[in-house]
PDB file of N, H, CA, C and O in Angstrom:
ATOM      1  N   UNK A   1       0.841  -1.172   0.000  1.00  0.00           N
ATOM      2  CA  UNK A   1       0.000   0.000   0.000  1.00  0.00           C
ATOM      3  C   UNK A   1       0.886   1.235   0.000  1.00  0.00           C
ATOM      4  O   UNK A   1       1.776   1.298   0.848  1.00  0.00           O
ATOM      5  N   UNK A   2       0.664   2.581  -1.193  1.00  0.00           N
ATOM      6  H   UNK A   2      -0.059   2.529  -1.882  1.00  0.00           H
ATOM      7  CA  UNK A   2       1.269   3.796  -0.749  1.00  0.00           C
ATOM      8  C   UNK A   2       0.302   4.497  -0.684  1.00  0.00           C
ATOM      9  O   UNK A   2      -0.784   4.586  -1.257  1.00  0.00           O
ATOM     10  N   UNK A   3       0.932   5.087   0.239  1.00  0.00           N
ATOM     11  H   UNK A   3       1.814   5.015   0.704  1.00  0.00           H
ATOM     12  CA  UNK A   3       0.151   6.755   0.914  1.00  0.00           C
ATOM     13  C   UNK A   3       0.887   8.354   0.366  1.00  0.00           C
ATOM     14  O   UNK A   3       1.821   8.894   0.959  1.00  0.00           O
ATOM     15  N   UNK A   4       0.302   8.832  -0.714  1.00  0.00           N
ATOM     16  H   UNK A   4      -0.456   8.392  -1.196  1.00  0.00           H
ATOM     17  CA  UNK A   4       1.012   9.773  -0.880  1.00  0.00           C
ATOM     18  C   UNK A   4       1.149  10.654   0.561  1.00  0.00           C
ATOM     19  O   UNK A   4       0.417  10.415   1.522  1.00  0.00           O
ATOM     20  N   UNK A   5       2.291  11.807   0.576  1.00  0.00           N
ATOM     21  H   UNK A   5       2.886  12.001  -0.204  1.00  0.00           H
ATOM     22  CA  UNK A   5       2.803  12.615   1.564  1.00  0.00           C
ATOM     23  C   UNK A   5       1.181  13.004   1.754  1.00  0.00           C
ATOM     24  O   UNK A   5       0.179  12.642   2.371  1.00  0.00           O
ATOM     25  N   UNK A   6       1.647  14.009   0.775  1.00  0.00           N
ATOM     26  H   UNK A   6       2.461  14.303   0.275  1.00  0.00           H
ATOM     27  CA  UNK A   6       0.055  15.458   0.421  1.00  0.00           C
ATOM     28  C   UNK A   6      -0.835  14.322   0.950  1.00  0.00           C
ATOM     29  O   UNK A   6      -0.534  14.452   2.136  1.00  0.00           O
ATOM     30  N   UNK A   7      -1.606  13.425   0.941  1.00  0.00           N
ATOM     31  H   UNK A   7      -1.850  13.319  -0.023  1.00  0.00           H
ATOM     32  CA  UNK A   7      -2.960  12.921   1.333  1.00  0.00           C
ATOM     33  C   UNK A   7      -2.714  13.065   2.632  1.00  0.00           C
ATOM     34  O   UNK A   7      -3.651  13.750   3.042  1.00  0.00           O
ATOM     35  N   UNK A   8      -1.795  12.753   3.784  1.00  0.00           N
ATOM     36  H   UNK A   8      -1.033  12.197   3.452  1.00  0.00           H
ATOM     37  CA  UNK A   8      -2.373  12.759   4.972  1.00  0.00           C
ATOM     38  C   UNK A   8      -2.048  13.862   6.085  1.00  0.00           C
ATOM     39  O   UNK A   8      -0.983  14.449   6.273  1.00  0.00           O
ATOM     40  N   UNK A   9      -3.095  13.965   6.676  1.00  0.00           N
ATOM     41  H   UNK A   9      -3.961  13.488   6.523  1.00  0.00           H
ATOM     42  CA  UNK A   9      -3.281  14.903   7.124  1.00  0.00           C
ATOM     43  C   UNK A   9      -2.852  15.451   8.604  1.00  0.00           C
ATOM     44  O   UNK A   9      -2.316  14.521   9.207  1.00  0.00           O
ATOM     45  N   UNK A  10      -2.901  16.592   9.367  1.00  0.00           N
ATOM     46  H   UNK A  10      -3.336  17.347   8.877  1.00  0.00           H
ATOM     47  CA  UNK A  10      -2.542  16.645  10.235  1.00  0.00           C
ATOM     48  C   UNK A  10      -3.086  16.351  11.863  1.00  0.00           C
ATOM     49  O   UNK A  10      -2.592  16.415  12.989  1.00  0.00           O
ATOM     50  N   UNK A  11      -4.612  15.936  11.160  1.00  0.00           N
ATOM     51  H   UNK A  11      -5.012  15.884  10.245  1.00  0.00           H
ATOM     52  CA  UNK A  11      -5.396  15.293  12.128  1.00  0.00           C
ATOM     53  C   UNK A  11      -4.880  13.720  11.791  1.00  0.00           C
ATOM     54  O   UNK A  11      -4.781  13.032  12.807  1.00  0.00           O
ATOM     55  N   UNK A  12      -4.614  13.198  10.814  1.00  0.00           N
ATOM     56  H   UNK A  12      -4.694  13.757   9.989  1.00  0.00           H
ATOM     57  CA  UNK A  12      -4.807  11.861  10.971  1.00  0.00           C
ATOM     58  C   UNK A  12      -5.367  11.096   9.811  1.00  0.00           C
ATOM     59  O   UNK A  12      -6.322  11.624   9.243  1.00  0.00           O
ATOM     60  N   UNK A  13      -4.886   9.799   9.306  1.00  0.00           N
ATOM     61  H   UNK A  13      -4.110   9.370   9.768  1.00  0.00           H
ATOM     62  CA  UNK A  13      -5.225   9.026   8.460  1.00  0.00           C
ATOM     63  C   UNK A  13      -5.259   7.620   9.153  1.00  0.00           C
ATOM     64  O   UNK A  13      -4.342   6.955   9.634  1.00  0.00           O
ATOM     65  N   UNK A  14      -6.911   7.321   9.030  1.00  0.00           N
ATOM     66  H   UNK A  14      -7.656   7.861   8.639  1.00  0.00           H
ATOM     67  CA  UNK A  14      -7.138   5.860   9.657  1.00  0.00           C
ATOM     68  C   UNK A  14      -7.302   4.682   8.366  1.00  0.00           C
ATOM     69  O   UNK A  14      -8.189   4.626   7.514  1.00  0.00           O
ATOM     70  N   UNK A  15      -5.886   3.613   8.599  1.00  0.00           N
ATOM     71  H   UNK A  15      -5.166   3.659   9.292  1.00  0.00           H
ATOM     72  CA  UNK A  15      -6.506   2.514   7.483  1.00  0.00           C
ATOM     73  C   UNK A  15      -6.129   0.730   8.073  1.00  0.00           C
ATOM     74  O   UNK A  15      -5.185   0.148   8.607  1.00  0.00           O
ATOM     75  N   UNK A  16      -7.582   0.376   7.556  1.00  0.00           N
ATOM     76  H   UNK A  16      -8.350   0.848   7.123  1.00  0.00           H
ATOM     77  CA  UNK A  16      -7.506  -1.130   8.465  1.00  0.00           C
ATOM     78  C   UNK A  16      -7.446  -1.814   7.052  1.00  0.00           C
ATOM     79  O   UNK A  16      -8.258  -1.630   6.146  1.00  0.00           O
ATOM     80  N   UNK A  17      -6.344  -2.635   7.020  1.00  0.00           N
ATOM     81  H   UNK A  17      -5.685  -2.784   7.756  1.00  0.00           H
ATOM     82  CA  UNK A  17      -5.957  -3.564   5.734  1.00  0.00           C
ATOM     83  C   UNK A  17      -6.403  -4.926   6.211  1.00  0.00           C
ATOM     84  O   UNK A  17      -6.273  -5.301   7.376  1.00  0.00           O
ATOM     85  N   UNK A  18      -6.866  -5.547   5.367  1.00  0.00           N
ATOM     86  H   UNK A  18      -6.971  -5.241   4.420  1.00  0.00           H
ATOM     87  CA  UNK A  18      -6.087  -7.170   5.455  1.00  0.00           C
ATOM     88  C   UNK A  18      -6.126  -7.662   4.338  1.00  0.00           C
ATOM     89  O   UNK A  18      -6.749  -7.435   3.301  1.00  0.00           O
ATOM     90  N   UNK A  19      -4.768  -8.949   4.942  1.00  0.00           N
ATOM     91  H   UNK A  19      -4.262  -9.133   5.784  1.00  0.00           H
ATOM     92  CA  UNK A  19      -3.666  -8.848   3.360  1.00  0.00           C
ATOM     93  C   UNK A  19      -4.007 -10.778   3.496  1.00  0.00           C
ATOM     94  O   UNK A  19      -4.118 -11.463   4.513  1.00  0.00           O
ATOM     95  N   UNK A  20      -4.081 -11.125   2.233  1.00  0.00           N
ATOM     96  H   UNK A  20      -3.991 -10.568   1.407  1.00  0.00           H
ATOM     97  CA  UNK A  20      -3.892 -13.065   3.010  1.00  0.00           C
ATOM     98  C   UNK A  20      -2.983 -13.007   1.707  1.00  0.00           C
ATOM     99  O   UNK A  20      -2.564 -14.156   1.844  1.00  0.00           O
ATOM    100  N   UNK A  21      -2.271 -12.513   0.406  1.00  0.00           N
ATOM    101  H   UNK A  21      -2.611 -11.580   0.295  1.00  0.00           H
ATOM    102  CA  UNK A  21      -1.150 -13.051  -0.027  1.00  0.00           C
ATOM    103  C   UNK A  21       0.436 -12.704   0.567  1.00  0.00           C
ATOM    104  O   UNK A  21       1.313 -13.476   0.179  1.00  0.00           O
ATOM    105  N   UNK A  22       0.740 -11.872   1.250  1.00  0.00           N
ATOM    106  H   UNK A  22       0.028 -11.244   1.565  1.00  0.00           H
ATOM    107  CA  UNK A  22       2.036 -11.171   1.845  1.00  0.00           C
ATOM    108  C   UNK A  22       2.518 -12.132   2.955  1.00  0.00           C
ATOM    109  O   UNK A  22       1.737 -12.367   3.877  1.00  0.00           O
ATOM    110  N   UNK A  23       3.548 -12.617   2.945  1.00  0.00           N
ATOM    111  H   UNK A  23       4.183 -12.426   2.196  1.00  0.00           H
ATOM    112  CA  UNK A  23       4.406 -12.969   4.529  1.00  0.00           C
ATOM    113  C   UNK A  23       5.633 -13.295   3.720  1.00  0.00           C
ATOM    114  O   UNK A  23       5.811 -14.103   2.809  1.00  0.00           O
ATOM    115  N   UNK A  24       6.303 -12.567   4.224  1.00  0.00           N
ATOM    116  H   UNK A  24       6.158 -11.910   4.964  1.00  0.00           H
ATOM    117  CA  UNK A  24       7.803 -12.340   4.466  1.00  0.00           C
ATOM    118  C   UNK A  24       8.824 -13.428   4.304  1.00  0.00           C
ATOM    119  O   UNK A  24       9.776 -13.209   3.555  1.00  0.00           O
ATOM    120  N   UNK A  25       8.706 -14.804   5.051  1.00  0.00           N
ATOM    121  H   UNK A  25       7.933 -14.981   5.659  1.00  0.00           H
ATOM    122  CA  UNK A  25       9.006 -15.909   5.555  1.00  0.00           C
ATOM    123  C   UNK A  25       8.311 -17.125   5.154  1.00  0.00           C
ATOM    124  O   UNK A  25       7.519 -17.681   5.915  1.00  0.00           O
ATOM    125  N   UNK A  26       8.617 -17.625   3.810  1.00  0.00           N
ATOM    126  H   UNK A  26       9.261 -17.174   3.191  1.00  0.00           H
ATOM    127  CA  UNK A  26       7.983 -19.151   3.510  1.00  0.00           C
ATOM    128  C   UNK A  26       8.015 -20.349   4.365  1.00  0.00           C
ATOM    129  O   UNK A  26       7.339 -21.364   4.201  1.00  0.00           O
ATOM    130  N   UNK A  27       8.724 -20.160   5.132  1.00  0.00           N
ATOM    131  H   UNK A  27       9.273 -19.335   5.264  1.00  0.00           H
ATOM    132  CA  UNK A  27       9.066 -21.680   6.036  1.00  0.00           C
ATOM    133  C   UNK A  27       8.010 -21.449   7.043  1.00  0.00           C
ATOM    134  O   UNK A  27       7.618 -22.563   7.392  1.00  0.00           O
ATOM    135  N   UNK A  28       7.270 -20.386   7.766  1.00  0.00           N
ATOM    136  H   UNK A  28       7.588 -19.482   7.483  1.00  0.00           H
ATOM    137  CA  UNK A  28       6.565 -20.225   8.439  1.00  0.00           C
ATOM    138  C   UNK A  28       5.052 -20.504   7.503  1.00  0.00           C
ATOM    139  O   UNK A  28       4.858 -20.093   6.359  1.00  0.00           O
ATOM    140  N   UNK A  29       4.040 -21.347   8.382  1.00  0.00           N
ATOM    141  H   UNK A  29       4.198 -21.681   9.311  1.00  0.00           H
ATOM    142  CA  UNK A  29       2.894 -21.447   8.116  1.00  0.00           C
ATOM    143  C   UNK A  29       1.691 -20.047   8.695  1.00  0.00           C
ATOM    144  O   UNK A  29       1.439 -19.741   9.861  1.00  0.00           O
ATOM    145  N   UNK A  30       1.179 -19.468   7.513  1.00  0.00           N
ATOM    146  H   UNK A  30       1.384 -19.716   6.567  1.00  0.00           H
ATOM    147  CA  UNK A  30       0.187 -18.673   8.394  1.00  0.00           C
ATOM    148  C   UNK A  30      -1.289 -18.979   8.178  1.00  0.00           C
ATOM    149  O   UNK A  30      -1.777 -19.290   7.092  1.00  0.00           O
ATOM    150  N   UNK A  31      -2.059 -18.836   9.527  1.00  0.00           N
ATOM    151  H   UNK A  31      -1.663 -18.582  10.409  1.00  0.00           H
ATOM    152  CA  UNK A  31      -3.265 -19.783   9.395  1.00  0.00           C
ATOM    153  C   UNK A  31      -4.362 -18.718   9.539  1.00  0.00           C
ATOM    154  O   UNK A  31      -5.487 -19.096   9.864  1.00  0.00           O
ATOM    155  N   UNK A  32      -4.178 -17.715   9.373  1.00  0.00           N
ATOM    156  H   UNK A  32      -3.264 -17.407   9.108  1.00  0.00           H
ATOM    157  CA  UNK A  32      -4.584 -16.569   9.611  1.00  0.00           C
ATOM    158  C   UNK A  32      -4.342 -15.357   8.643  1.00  0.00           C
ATOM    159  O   UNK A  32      -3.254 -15.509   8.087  1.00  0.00           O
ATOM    160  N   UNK A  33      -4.984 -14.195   8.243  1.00  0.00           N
ATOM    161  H   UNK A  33      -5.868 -14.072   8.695  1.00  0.00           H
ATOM    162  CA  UNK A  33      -4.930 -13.364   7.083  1.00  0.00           C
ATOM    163  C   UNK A  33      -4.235 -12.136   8.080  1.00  0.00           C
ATOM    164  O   UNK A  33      -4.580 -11.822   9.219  1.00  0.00           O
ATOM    165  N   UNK A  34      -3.178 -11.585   7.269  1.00  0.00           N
ATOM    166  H   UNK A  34      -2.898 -11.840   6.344  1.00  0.00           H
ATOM    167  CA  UNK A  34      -3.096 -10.493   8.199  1.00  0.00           C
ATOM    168  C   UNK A  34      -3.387  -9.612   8.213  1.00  0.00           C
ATOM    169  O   UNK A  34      -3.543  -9.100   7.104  1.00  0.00           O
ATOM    170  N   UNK A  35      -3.632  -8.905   9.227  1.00  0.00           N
ATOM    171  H   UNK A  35      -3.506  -9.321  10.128  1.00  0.00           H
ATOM    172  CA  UNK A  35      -4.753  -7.860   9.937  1.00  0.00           C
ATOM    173  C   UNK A  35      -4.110  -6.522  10.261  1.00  0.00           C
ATOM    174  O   UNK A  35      -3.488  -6.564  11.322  1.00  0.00           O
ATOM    175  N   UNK A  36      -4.080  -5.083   9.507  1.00  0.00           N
ATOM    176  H   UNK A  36      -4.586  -5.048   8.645  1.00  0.00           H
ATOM    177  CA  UNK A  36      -3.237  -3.825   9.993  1.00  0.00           C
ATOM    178  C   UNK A  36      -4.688  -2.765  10.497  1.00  0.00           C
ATOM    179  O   UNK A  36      -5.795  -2.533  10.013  1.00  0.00           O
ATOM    180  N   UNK A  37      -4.080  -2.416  11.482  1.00  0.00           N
ATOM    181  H   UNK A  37      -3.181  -2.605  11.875  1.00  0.00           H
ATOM    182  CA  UNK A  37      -4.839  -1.307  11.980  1.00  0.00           C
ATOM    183  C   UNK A  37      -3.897  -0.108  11.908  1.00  0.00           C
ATOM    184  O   UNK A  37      -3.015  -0.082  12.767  1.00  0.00           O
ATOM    185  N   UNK A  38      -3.934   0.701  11.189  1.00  0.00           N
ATOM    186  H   UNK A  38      -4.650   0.680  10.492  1.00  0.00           H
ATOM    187  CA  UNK A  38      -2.940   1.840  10.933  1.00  0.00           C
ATOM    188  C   UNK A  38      -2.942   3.591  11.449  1.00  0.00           C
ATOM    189  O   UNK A  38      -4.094   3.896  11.757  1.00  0.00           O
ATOM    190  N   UNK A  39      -2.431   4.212  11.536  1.00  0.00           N
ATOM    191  H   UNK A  39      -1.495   3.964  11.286  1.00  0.00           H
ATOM    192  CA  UNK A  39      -3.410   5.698  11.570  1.00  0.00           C
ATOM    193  C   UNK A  39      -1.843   6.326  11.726  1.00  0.00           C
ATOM    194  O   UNK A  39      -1.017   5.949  12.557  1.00  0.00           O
ATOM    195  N   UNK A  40      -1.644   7.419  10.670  1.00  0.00           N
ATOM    196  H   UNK A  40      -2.315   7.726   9.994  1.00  0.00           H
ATOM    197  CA  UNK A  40      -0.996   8.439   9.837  1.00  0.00           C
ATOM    198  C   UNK A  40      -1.079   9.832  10.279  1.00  0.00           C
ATOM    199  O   UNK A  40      -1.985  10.637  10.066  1.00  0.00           O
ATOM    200  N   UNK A  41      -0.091   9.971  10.868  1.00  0.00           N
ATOM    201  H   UNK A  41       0.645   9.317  11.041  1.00  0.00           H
ATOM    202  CA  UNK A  41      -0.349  11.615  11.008  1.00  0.00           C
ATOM    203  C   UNK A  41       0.594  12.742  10.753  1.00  0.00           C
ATOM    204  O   UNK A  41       1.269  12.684  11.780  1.00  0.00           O
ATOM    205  N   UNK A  42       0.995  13.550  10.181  1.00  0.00           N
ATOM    206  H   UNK A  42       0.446  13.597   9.347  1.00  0.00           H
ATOM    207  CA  UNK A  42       1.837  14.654   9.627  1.00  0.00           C
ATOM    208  C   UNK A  42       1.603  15.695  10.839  1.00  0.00           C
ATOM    209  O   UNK A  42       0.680  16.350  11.322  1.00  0.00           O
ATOM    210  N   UNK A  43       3.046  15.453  11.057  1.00  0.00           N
ATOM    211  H   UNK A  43       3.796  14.921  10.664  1.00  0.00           H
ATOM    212  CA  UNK A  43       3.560  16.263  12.010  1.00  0.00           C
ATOM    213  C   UNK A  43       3.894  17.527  11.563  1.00  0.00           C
ATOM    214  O   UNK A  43       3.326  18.544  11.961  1.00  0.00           O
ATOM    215  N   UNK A  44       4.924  17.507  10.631  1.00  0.00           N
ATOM    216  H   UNK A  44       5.385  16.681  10.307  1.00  0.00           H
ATOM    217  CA  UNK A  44       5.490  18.570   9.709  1.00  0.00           C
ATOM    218  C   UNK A  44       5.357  18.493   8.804  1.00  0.00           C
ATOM    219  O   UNK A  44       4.476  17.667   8.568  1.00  0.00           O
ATOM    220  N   UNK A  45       6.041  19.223   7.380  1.00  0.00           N
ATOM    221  H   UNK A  45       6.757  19.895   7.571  1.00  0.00           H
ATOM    222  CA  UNK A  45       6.532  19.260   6.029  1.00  0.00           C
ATOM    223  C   UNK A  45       7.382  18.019   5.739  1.00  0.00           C
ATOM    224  O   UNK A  45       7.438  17.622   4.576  1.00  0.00           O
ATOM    225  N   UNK A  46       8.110  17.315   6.798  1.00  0.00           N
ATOM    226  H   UNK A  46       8.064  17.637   7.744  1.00  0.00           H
ATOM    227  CA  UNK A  46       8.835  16.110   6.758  1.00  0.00           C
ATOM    228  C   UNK A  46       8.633  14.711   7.284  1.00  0.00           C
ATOM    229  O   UNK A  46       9.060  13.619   6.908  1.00  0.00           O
ATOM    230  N   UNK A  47       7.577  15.220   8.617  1.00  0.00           N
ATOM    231  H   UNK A  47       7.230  16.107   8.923  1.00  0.00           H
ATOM    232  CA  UNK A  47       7.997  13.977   8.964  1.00  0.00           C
ATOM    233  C   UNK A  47       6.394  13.171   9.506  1.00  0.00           C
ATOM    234  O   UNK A  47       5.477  13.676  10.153  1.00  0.00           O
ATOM    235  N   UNK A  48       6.472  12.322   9.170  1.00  0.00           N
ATOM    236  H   UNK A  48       7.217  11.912   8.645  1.00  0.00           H
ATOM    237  CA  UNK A  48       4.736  11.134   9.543  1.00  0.00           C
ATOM    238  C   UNK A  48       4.987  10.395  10.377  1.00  0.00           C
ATOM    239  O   UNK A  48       6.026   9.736  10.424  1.00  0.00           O
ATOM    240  N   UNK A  49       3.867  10.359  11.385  1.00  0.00           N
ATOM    241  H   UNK A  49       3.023  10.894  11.347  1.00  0.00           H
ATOM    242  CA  UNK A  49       4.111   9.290  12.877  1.00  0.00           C
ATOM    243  C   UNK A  49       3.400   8.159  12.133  1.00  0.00           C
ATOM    244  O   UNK A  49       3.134   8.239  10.934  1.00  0.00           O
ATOM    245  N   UNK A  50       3.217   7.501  12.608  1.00  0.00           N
ATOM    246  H   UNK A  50       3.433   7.436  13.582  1.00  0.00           H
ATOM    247  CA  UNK A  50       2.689   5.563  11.963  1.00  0.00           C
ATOM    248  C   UNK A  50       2.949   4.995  13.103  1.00  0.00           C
ATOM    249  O   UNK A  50       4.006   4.758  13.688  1.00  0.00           O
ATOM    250  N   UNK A  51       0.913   4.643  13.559  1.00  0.00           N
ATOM    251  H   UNK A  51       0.054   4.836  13.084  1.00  0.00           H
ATOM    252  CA  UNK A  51       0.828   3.924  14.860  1.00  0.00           C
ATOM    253  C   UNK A  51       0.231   2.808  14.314  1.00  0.00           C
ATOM    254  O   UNK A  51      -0.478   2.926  13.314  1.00  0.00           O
ATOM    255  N   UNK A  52       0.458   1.538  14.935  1.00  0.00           N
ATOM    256  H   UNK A  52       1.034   1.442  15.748  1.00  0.00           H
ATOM    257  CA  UNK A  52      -0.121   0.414  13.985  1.00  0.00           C
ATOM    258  C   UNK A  52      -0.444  -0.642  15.222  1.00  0.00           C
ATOM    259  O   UNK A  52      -0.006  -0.560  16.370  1.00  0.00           O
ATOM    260  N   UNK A  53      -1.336  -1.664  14.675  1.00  0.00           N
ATOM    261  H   UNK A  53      -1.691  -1.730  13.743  1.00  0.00           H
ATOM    262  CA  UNK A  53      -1.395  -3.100  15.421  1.00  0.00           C
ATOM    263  C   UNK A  53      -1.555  -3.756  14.208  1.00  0.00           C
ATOM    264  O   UNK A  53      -2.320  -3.472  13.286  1.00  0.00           O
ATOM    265  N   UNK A  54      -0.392  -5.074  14.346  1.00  0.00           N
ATOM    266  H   UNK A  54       0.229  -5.305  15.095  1.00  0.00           H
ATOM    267  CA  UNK A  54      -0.238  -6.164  13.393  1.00  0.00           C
ATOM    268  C   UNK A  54      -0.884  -7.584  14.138  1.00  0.00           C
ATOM    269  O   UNK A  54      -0.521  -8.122  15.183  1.00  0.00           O
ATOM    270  N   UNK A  55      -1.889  -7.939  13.266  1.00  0.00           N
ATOM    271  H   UNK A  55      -2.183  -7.501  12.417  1.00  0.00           H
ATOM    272  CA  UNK A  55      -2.645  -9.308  13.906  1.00  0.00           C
ATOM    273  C   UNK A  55      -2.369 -10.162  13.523  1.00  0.00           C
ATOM    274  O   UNK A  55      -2.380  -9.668  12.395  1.00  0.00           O
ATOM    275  N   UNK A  56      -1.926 -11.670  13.246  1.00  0.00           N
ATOM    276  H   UNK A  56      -1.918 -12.071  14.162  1.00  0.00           H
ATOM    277  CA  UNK A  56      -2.224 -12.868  12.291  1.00  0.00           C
ATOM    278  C   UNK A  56      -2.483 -14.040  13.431  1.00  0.00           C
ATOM    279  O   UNK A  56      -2.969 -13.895  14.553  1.00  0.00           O
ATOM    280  N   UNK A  57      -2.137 -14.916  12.969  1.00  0.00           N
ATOM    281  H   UNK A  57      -1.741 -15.034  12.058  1.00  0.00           H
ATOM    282  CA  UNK A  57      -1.587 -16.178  13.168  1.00  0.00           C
ATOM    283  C   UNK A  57      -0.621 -17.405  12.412  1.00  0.00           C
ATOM    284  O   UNK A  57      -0.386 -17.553  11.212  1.00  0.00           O
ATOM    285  N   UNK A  58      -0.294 -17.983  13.251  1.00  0.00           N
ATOM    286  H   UNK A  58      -0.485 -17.863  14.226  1.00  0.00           H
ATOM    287  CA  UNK A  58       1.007 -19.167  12.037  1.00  0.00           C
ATOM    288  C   UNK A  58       0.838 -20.049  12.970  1.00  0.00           C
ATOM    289  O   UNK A  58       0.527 -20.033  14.161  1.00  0.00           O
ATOM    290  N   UNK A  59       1.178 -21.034  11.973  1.00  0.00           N
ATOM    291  H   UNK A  59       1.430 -21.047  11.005  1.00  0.00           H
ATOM    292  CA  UNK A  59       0.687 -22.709  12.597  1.00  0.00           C
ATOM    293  C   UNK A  59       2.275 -22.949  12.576  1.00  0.00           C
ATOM    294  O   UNK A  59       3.120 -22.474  11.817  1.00  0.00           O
ATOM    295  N   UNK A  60       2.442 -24.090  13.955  1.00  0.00           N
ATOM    296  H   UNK A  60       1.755 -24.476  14.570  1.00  0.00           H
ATOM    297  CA  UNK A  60       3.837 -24.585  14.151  1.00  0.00           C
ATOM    298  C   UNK A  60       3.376 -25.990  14.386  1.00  0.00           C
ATOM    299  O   UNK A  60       2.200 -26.275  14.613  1.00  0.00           O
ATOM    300  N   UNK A  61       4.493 -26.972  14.314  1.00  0.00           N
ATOM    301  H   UNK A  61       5.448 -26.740  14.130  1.00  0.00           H
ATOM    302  CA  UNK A  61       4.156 -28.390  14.606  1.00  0.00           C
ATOM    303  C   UNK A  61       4.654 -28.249  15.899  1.00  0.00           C
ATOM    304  O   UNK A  61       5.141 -27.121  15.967  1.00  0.00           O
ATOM    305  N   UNK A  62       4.792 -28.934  17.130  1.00  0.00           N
ATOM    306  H   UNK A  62       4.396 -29.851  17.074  1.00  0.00           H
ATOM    307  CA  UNK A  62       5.441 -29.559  17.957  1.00  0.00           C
ATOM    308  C   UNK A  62       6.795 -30.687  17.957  1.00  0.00           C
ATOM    309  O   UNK A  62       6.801 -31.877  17.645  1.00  0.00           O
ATOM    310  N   UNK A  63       7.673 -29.988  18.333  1.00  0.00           N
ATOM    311  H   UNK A  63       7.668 -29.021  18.587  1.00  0.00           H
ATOM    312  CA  UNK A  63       8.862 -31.133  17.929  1.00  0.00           C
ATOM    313  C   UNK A  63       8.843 -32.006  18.991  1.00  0.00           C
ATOM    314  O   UNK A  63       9.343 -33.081  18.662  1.00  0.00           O
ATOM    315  N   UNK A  64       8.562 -31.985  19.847  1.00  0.00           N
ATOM    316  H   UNK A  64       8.156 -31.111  20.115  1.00  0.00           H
ATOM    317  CA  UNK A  64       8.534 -33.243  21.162  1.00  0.00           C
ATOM    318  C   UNK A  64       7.447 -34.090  20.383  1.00  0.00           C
ATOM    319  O   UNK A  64       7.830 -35.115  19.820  1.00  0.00           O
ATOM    320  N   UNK A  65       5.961 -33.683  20.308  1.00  0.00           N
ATOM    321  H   UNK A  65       5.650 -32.850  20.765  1.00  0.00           H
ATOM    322  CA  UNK A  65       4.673 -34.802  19.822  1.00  0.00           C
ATOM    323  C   UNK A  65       4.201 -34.832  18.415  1.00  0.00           C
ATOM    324  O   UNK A  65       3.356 -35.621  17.993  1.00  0.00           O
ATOM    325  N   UNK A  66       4.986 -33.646  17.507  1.00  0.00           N
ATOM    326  H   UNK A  66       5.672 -33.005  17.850  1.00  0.00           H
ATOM    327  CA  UNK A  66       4.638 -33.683  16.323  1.00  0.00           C
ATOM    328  C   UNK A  66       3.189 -33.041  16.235  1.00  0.00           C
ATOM    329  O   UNK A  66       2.739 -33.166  15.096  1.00  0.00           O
ATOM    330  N   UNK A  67       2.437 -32.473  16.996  1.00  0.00           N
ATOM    331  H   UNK A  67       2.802 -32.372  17.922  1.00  0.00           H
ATOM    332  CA  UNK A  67       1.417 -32.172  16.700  1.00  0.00           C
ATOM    333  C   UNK A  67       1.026 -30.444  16.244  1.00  0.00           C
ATOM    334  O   UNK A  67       1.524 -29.402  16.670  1.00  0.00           O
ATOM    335  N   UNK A  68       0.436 -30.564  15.684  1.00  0.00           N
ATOM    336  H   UNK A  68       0.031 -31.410  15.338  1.00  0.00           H
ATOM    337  CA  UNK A  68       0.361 -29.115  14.846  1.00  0.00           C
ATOM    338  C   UNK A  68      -0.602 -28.429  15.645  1.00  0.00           C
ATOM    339  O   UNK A  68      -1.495 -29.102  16.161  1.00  0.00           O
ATOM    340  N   UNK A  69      -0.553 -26.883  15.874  1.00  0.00           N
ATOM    341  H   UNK A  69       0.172 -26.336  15.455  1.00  0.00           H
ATOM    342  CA  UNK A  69      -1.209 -25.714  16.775  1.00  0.00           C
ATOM    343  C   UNK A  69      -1.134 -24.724  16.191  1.00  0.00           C
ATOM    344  O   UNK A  69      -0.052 -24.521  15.641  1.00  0.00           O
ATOM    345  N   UNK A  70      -1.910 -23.973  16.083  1.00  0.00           N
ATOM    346  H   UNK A  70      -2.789 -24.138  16.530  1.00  0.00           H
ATOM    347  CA  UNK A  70      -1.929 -22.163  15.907  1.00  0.00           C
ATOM    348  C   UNK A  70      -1.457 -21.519  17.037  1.00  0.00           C
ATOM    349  O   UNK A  70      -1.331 -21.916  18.196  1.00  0.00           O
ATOM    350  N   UNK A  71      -1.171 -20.250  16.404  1.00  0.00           N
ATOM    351  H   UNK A  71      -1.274 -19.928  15.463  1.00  0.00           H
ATOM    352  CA  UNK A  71      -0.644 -19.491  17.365  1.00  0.00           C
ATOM    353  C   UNK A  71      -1.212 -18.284  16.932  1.00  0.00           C
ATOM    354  O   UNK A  71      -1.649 -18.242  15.782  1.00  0.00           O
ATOM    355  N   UNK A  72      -1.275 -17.371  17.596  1.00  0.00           N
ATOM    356  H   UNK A  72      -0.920 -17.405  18.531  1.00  0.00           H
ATOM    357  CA  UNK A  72      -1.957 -16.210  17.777  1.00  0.00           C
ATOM    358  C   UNK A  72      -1.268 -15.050  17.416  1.00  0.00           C
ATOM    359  O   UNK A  72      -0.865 -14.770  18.545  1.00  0.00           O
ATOM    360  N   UNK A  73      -0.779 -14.068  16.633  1.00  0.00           N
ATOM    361  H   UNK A  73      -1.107 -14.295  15.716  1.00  0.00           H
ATOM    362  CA  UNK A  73       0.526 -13.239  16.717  1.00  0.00           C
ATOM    363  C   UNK A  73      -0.237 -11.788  16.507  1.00  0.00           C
ATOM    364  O   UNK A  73      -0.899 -11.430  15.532  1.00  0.00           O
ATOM    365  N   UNK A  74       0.009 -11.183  17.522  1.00  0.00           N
ATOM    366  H   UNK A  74       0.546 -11.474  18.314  1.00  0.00           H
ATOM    367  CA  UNK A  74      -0.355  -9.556  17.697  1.00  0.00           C
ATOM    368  C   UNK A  74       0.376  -8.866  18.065  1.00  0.00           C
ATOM    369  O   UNK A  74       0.093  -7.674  18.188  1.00  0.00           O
TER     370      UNK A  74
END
């Protein structure tokens, strides 16, 4: 996603994404779509704060029982 400069504002830009093709890391399983809660704010002529919460989940096996679990990642 881009955000031009000029669009955001000095009150604030609120944006809630979710993404299910993006992760970073193939060896990791994700069992879950990920989830951005974002909000943008122009401080100055230069510079943008970016407050965020990142949600998903990823599935791991167990190496002691082999058994597969989700996990929760926020």
């Amino acid at each position: 996603m881009k955000v031009q400069f000029a669009e955001i504002s000095e009150t604030g830009n609120h944006y809630e994404i979710t993404e299910n093709s993006w992760f970073p890391d193939k060896a990791i399983r994700r069992c879950a779509p990920i989830r951005a809660c974002l909000q943008l704010v122009r401080e100055n002529d230069s510079t943008v704060t970016l407050e965020g919460r990142l949600q998903t989940g990823v599935r791991f096996v167990c190496d002691r029982c082999l058994t597969a679990y989700d996990l929760p990642v926020d």
